[in-house]
Structures are given as C-alpha cells and as structure tokens.
MIZAKOL-222375 format. One line per 4 residues: number of its first residue (from 1); for each residue z negated, y negated, x negated of C-alpha. Coordinates in nm, 4 decimals, padded with zeros to 6 digits. Layout:
BEGIN
NUM	Z/Y/X; ... $
***
This chain:
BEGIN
1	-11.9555/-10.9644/-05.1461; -11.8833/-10.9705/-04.7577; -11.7693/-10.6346/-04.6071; -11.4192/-10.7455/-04.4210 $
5	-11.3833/-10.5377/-04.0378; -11.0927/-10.3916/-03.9548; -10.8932/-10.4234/-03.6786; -11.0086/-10.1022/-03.5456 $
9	-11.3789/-10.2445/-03.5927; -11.3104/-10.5705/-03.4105; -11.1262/-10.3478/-03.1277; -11.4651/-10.1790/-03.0596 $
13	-11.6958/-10.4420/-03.0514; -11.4994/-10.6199/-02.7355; -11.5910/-10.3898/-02.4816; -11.9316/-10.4241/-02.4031 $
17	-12.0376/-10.2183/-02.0714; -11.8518/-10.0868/-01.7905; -11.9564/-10.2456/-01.4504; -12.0733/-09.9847/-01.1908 $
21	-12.1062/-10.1063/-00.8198; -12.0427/-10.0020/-00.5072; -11.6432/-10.2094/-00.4985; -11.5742/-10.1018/-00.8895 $
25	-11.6489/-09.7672/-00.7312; -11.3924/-09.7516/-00.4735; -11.1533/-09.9302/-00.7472; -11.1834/-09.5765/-00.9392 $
29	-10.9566/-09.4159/-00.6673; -10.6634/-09.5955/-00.7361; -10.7213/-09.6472/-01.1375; -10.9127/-09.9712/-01.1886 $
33	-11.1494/-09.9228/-01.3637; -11.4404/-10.2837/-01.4254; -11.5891/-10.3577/-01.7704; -11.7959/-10.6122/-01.9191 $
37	-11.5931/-10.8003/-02.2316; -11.6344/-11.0374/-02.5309; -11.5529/-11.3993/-02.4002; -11.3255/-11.4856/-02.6434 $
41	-11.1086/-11.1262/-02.6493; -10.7640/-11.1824/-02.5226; -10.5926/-10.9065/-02.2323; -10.3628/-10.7511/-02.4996 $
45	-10.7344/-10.6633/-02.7695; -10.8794/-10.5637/-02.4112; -10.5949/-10.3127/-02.3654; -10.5361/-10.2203/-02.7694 $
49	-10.9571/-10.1675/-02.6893; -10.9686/-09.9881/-02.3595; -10.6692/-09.7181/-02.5165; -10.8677/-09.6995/-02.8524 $
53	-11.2081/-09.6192/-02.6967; -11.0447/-09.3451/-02.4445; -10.7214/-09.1884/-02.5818; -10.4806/-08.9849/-02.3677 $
57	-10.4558/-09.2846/-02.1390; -10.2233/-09.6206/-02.0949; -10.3449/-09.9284/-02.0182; -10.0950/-10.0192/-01.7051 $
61	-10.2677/-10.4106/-01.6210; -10.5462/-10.5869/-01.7300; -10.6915/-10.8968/-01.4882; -10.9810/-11.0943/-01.6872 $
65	-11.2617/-11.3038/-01.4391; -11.4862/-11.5237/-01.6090; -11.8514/-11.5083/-01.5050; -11.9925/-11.8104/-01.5067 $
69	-12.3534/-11.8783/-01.5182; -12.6093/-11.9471/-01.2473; -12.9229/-12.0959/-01.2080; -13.2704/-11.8329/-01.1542 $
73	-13.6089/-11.9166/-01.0490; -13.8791/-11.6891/-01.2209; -14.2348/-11.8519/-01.0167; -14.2381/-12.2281/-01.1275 $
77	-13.9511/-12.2346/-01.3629; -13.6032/-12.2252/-01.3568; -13.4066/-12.0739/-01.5918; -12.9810/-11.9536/-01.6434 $
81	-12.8281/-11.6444/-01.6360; -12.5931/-11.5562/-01.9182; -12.2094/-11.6470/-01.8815; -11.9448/-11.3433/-01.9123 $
85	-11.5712/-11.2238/-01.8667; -11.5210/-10.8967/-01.7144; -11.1993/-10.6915/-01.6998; -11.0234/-10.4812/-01.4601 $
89	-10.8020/-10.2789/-01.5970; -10.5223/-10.0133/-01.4422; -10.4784/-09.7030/-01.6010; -10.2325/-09.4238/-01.5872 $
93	-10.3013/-09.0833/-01.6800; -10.6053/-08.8959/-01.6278; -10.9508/-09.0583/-01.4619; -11.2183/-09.1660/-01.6857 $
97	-11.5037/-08.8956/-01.6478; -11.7454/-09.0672/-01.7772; -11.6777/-09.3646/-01.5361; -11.6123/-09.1490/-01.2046 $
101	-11.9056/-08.9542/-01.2226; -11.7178/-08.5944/-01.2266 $
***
C-alpha cells in the first residue's frame, strides 16, 4: 500500500537551495533572504515552508521569479538549462546564520 506524506513532508520538499550571490548577499542586511523553490509551490507553502524549516522567525513577504530556461553551447552542441522559480522572502526576527555567514 502507498505511504500518504503529510503536510509537514510536502512543506519540506519545496525548498530546494538557498541562492548565494553577491546581490542575495547585500539582500541579507535588510532581511531578504533568496532560495531556490518547487515550480508548482504557491507563496503561502513557501512561507508555511520557510517558518517550518527555521523556527523563531516570521515570514513578513514572499516575491516568487520564475527562471526560465536558456539555451548552452557545450563544443558542437547545444543544449538547455533547467527552468526554476526562486523566492525572496522578508523575514522578521533574528538573521538566518546559516545564510549570513556569522
């Protein structure tokens, strides 16, 4: 018989990576913090995620940007790159450590 996931499973399989680069960076200062999501999660399971994954902290706004793919030359052949949605998201309370690099 086929395990059903919970809620709480589904919440932790949306968040994927967070983005580091030199803008999400300087994002960090003023609470936005950049992360790499399922395509199909909504802002309200990014922000039921986000608070899951690091407690003590409020999810303030969440801003979704779809990646879309591009086109890659490896030599001869051309290939795609993989299409995404990343989130920003504003957060009250303490900084992420992990994230910030403290």
């Amino acid at each position: 018989m086929a395990k059903t996931r919970t809620n709480k499973e589904k919440l932790y399989d949306i968040i994927k990576k967070p983005l580091i680069s030199e803008k999400s960076m300087m994002a960090v200062q003023i609470g936005q913090y950049t992360f790499e999501v399922n395509k199909d999660a909504s802002k309200v399971e990014i922000a039921q995620a986000i608070e899951l994954a690091y407690p003590n902290r409020k999810v303030k706004k969440v801003r979704t940007v779809y990646m879309p793919s591009h086109q890659k030359r490896l030599g001869m052949k051309f290939g795609r790159t993989q299409s995404g949605k990343k989130a920003i998201v504003t957060i009250e309370g303490d900084p992420i450590e992990e994230l910030t690099g403290v």
